[in-house]
C-alpha positions, 0 to 999 in steps of 0.5 A: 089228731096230734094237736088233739091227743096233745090237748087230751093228754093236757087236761087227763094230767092237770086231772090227775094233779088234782086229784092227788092234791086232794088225796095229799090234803086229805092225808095230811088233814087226817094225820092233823086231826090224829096229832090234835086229838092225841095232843089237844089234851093233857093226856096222851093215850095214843100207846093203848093200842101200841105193840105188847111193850110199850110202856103207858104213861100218864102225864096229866094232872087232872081228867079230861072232861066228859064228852057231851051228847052227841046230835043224831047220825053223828058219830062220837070222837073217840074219848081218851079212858079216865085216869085209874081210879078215878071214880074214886078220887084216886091221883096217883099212878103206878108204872114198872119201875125202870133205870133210874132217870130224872124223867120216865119214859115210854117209847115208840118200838116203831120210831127212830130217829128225832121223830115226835111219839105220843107214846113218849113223855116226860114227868118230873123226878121230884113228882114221882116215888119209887115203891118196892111191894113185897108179899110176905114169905110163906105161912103155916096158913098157906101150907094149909090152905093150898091142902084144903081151902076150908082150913083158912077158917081154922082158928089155929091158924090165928095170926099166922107166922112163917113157915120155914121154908119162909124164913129159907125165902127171906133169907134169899131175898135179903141177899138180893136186896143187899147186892142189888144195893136196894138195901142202901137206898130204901128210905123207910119200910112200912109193913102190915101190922101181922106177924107173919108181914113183920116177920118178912119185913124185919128179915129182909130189911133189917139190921144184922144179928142183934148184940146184947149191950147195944143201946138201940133196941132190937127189930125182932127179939129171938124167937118171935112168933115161934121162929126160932131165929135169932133177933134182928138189930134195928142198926144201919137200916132204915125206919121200919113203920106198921100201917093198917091200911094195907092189910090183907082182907078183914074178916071171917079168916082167923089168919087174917086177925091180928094180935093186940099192939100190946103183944106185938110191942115186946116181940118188935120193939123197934118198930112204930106201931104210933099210927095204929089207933086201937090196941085191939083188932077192931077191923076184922070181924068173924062173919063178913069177909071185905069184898074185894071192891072194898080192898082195893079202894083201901088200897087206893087210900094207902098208896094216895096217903103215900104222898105225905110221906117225904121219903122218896124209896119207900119197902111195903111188905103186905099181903096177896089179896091187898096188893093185887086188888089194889094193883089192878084197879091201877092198871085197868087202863093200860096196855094188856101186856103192862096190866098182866106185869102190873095186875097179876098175884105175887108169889111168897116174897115177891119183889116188884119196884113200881114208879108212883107218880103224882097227878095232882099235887098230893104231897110232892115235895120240891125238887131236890136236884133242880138248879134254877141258872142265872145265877150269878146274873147276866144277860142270856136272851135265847137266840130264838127269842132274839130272833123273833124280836128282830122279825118283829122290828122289821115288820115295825118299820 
């Protein structure tokens, strides 16, 4: 009886020693099959269903492509989304902006240690540009709007200037931006070619008070569109350039239309206004309003065109509609938490710094901070290449 349990013991442990092997081997194929479709791309998407703070990050240069058709009774492999915007030609990328750092990265909250995340990567410094999108302050069309939403259709409302409790608004963020030190590394400020936008962007980014007998001439001049403010000089600030790309939505709303190039000049002599083909406002038109699709594939032009400019620290001052629609067709891929901080409307002058990466070699400029080594020249064989080297030798012989 005892030889038998014995025996019976045997075989019942040699079966359960199998059986484990087996569920080992199926465990450890199951995470090989995660880590191939996390990695076998050039995508990492696995962070899309991480917990609320993970912060997506694209680190592709081109799309994969797209899945085939599957046969009957298969089931399809679950495919990474595309890239945002990508219906639309778009390569570029918006994240949060975060510490400066030559690389941008996402982590894992449930990893620790030296343990490899897919929702950690790293992009190259000189392939990306931090942009800081600033909604303008508050205008007479938003006092009125808010009151009732018919008065946007006031003609009165023409070009709206700032209020002033938007002057009060753009005093507070100029003393953010200038202790913040944000006012020394801006490298060029583009505004929509409104006045209530250059009002905004001149207050906030521009020089100080203007002196008479300065050679350079003024930002703004006093009292430009009614404001009763003083004028702004065009010294120790960066370049300030009118781009009408980022408007806000054209047509029908008179606040909307602008001025001609012709009266905006004397009231913003130091702005460039050179990339505005016409002097008159041929874009907006009094019965069609620009659906909100429409805006945001502008918006994808804009931030893709970006990508010409060498400035690496770029201000944009724009409008609500323009930076939301443009916003979340960006974000439409991310993580619920990050789509809601990227996606959601701005308050009046509101400052939000964005990492602009670029994917497809648009306009990236070399690196300015990489240094190649071997310089002067010498011997510096890795040690594990000599390694591989000697085990190859030995296998030889």
């Amino acid at each position: 009886m005892d030889g038998w349990t014995r025996e019976a013991r045997r075989k019942l442990s040699c079966s359960l020693d199998f059986s484990m092997e087996k569920v080992v081997h199926s465990i450890r194929l199951d995470e090989t099959s995660k880590l191939v479709r996390q990695i076998g791309g050039r995508w990492f998407h696995s962070w899309c269903g991480h917990p609320p703070h993970v912060e997506r990050v694209v680190v592709s240069s081109s799309p994969l492509p797209q899945p085939s058709s599957h046969p009957p009774q298969q089931q399809p492999q679950p495919q990474p989304p595309p890239p945002p915007g990508s219906g639309s030609g778009s390569r570029s990328a918006f994240f949060p902006a975060a510490a400066p750092s030559p690389f941008r990265f996402a982590a894992h909250p449930q990893r620790s240690g030296m343990e490899p995340s897919a929702g950690t990567a790293l992009y190259p410094l000189h392939r990306c540009k931090t942009i800081y999108l600033v909604r303008h302050a508050q205008g007479i069309h938003n006092v009125a709007g808010e009151k009732d939403f018919k008065a946007y259709m006031s003609h009165d409302l023409f070009d709206a200037q700032l209020t002033p409790l938007g002057w009060s608004q753009v005093d507070g963020l100029r003393e953010h931006v200038k202790k913040s030190g944000l006012a020394k590394k801006i490298e060029l400020v583009i505004t929509s070619p409104l006045l209530r936008t250059m009002q905004t962007a001149v207050g906030v980014f521009g020089g100080e008070n203007y002196t008479d007998g300065v050679s350079a001439a003024p930002l703004m001049v006093e009292n430009a569109g009614h404001s009763g403010r003083p004028a702004v000089s065009s010294l120790n600030c960066p370049p300030f350039l009118a781009v009408e790309t980022c408007r806000e939505h054209l047509g029908v709303h008179p606040c909307d239309k602008r001025r001609s190039i012709t009266e905006y000049r004397p009231l913003f002599p130091a702005i460039d206004f050179s990339l505005i083909e016409n002097d008159e406002d041929v874009l907006w038109e009094p019965d069609v309003r620009e659906a909100n699709e429409s805006v945001a594939l502008r918006g994808m032009k804009f931030i893709d065109w970006l990508w010409t400019r060498e400035e690496k620290e770029i201000a944009i001052v724009s409008h609500s509609g323009f930076l939301y629609h443009t916003l979340s067709m960006y974000s439409k891929e991310c993580h619920p938490t990050i789509r809601d901080e990227v996606g959601k409307h701005f308050a009046n002058c509101e400052l939000r710094s964005m990492v602009l990466v670029d994917r497809s070699m648009l306009g990236s400029d070399p690196p300015g901070f990489n240094y190649p080594g071997k310089i002067p020249a010498g011997l510096d064989l890795p040690s594990d290449v000599a390694d591989k080297k000697r085990v190859e030798e030995a296998q030889k012989n």
